[in-house]
C-alpha positions in Angstrom: 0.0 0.0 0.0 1.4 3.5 -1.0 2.3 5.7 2.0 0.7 9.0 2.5 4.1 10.8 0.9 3.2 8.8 -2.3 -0.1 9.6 -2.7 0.4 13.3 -2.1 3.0 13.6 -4.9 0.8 11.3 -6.9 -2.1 13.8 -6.4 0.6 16.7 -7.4 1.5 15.2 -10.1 -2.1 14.2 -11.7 -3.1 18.1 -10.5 -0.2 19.4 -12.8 -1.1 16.9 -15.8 -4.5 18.4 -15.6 -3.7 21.9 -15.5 -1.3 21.6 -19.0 -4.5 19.0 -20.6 -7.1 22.1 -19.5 -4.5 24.7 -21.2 -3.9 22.6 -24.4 -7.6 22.2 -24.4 -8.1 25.7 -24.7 -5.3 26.5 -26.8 -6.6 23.6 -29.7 -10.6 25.6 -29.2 -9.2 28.7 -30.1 -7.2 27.3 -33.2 -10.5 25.2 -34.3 -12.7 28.4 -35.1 -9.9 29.8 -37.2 -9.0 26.3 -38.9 -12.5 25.5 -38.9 -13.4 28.5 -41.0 -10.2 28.6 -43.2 -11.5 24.3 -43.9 -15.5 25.9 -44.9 -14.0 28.7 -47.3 -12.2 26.4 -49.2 -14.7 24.1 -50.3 -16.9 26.3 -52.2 -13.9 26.7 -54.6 -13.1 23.4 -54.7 -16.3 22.3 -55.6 -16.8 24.8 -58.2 -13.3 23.8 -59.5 -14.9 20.5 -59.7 -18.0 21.9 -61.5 -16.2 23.6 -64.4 -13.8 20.3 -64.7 -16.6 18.1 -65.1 -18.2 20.5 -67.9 -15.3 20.5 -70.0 -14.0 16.9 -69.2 -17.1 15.4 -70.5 -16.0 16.0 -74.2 -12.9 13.8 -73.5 -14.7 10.6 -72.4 -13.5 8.0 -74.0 -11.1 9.7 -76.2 -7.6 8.4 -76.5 -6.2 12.4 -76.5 -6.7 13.1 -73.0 -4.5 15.0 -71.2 -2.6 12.2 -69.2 -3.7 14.2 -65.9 -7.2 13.6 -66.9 -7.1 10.0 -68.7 -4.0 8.6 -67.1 -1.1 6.3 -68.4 -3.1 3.6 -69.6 -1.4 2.0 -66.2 -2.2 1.3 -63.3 1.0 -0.7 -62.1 2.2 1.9 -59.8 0.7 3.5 -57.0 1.4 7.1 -55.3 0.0 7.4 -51.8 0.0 10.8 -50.5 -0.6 10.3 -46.6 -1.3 13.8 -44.8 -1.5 13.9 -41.8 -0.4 15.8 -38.1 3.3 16.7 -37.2 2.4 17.0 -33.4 0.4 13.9 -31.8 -1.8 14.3 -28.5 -5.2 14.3 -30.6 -6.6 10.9 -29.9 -6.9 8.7 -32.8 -6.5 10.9 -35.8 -3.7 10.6 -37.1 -3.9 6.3 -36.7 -7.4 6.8 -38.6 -5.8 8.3 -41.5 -2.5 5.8 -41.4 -5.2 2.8 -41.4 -7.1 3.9 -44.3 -3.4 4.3 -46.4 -2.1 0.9 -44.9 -5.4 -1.3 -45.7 -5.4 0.8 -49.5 -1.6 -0.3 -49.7 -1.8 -3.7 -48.6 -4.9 -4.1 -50.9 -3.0 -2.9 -53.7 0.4 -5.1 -53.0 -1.7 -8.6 -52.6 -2.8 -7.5 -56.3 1.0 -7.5 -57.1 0.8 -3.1 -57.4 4.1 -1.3 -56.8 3.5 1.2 -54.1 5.1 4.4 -53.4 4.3 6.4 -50.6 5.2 10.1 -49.5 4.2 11.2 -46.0 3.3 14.4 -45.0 3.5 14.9 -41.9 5.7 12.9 -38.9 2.4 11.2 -37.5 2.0 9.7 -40.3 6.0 8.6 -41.2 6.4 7.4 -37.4 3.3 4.9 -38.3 3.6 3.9 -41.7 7.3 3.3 -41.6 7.0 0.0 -39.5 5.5 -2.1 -42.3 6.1 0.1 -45.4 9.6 1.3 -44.8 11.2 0.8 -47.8 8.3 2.1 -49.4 8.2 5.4 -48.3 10.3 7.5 -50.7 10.2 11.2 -49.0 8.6 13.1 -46.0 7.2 16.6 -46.0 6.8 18.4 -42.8 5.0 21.2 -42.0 6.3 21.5 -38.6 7.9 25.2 -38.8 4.7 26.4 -41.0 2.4 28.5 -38.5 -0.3 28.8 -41.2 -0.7 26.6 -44.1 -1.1 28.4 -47.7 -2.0 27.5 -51.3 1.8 28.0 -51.6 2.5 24.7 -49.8 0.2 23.4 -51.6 2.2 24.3 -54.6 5.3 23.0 -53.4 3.7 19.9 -52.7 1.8 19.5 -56.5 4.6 20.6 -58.2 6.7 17.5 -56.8 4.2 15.3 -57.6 3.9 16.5 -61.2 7.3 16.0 -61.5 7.5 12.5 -60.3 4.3 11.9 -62.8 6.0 13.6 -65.7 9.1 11.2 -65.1 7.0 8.3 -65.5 7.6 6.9 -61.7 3.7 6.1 -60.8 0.6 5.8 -63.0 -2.0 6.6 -60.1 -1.5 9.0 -57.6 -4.1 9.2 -54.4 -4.2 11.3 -51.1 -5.1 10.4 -48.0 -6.3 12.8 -45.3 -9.5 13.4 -42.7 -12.4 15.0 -44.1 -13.6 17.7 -40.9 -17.1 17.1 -40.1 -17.5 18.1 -36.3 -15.9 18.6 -32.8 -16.0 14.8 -32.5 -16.3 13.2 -36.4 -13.2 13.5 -38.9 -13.6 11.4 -41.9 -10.6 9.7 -42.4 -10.6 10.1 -46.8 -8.8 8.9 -49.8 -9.1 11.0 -52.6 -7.6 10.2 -56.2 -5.8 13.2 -57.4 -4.2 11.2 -60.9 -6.2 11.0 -62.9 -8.2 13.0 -62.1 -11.9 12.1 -60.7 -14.7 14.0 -61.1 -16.9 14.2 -58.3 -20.9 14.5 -58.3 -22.7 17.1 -57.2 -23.6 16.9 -54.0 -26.1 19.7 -53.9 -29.6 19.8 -55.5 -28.5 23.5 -56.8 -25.5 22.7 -58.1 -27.1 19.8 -60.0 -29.8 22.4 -61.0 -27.2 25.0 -62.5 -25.2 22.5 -64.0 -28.4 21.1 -66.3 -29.1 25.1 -66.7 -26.3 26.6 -67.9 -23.7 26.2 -70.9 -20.5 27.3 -71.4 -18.4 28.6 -74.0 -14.4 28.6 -73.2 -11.7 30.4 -74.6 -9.2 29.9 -76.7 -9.9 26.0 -76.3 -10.4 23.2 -73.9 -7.5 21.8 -74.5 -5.3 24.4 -73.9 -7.9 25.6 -70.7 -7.3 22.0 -69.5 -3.2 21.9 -69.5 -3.6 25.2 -66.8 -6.8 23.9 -65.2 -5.4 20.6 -64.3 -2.7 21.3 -62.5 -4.1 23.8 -60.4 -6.8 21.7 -59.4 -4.4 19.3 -58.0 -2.6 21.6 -56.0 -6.5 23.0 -54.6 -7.5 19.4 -54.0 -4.1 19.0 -52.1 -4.2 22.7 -50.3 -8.4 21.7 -49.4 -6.7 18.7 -47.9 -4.1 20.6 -45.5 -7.3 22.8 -44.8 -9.1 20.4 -43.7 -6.3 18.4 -41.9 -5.5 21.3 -39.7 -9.2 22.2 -38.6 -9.6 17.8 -37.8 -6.3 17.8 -35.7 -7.6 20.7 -33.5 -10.6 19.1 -33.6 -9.5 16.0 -32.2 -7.3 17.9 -29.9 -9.8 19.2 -28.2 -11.5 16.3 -27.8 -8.7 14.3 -26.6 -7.6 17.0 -24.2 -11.2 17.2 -22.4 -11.4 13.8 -22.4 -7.8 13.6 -20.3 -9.3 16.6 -18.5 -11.8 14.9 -17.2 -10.0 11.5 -16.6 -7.4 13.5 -14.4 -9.9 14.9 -12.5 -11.5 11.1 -11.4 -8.0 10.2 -11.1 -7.7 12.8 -8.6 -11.2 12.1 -6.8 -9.9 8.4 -6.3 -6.5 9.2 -5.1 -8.3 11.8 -2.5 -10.3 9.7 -1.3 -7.5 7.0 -0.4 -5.5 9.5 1.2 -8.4 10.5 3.6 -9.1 6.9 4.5 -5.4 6.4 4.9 -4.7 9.4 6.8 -8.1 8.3 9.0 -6.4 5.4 9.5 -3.4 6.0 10.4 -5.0 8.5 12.9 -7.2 5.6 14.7 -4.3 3.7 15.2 -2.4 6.1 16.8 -5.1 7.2 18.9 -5.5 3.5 20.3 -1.6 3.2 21.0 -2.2 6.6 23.0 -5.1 5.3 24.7 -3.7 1.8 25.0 -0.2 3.3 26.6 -2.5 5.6 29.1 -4.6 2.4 30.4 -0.9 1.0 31.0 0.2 3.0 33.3 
């Protein structure tokens, strides 16, 4: 049985645990609003990125003259995974939600006889990943020293991808990241980024404007294309990081008022065995007074 002395610096030492979980709670809410509406305004240009691709995609269905962005290789050999996720842990289970997603997609792909590449970005997700996929992994990004992420990161990020596609060293490249959806739900999400994929609308207006409208683009579609692709990599990449940041303070915040609160039993428990210690300990030397007075 612990002495009194032990549970007293336990208690001290759950006490100052709870008071750094309680600041880092408060720390991750404040971040949230800011990362949460950074996350919103992003998608609206996403989607209608993803609106006017569609539109002037649909005359290259089935055509062998797509832009390889758009069509792809012809290939589907070799496999880019892109696996976002946080530099700094402490937010429950996000970052292992995201890491499980890439591993299951990778070990799907390998049983199929696939060569996978992988680039990490992010430590979380490097620290996890590198146990089974070591050799796989062929470069980590970190965003450690960037306060606030920008499309510029973004950039940097697309344009090494490009390159590597260019080169010919994969055929299909796919991200992986968590889609934010609340405090308490982040969507852990793969994405396919080449070729590209061409989402549905997922709004009764948007399908409404879409049937309504027609568009006439200048000088071509082709050449719109070779610009508009591209870029929409890097925004489906940047909308990624968005959302990323605003899931990790998310799930910060969770985690942190979940230890919060955890300390705080911890704290009730240990209390209470100190006082029936300390009660203890009194009784008995109470009797050994009384006892030593009736000797005499």
């Amino acid at each position: 049985m612990p002495s009194l002395k032990d549970l007293q610096n336990r208690i001290s030492s759950v006490k100052s645990t709870q008071k750094i979980t309680k600041a880092m709670q408060m720390v991750a809410s404040a971040k949230l609003r800011k990362a949460q509406e950074r996350a919103e305004k992003a998608r609206p240009y996403a989607e209608r990125m993803n609106q006017i691709l569609k539109t002037i995609s649909a005359s290259y269905q089935g055509r062998d003259d797509a832009p390889k962005l758009l069509g792809g290789t012809g290939n589907n050999q070799t496999h880019l995974l892109i696996v976002a996720t946080a530099d700094r842990g402490l937010c429950g289970g996000f970052n292992s939600a995201i890491a499980r997603l890439a591993r299951e997609h990778a070990n799907n792909l390998i049983s199929k006889g696939k060569t996978v590449k992988i680039i990490t970005i992010g430590k979380k997700g490097y620290d996890i990943l590198k146990r089974l996929f070591k050799n796989e992994i062929i470069e980590t990004i970190s965003l450690r020293e960037v306060k606030e992420i920008h499309y510029s990161n973004a950039v940097e990020i697309g344009d090494k991808i490009l390159a590597m596609f260019e080169k010919g060293e994969f055929d299909v490249a796919t991200l992986f990241y968590s889609k934010f959806k609340s405090i308490i739900s982040q969507v852990p999400t793969a994405h396919q980024l080449i070729p590209a994929t061409i989402e549905p609308d997922d709004t009764e207006e948007l399908r409404e404007e879409n049937r309504a409208l027609t568009y006439e683009y200048e000088p071509n579609e082709e050449d719109i294309l070779k610009e508009f692709l591209p870029r929409n990599l890097n925004v489906q990449i940047f909308s990624a990081l968005l959302e990323n940041g605003a899931g990790e303070m998310g799930a910060k915040m969770t985690a942190m008022d979940n230890a919060s609160r955890n300390a705080g039993e911890m704290i009730d428990r240990l209390t209470l065995s100190f006082n029936r210690q300390r009660q203890a300990q009194i009784t008995k030397e109470l009797i050994e007074i009384i006892s030593g007075a009736e000797a005499l």
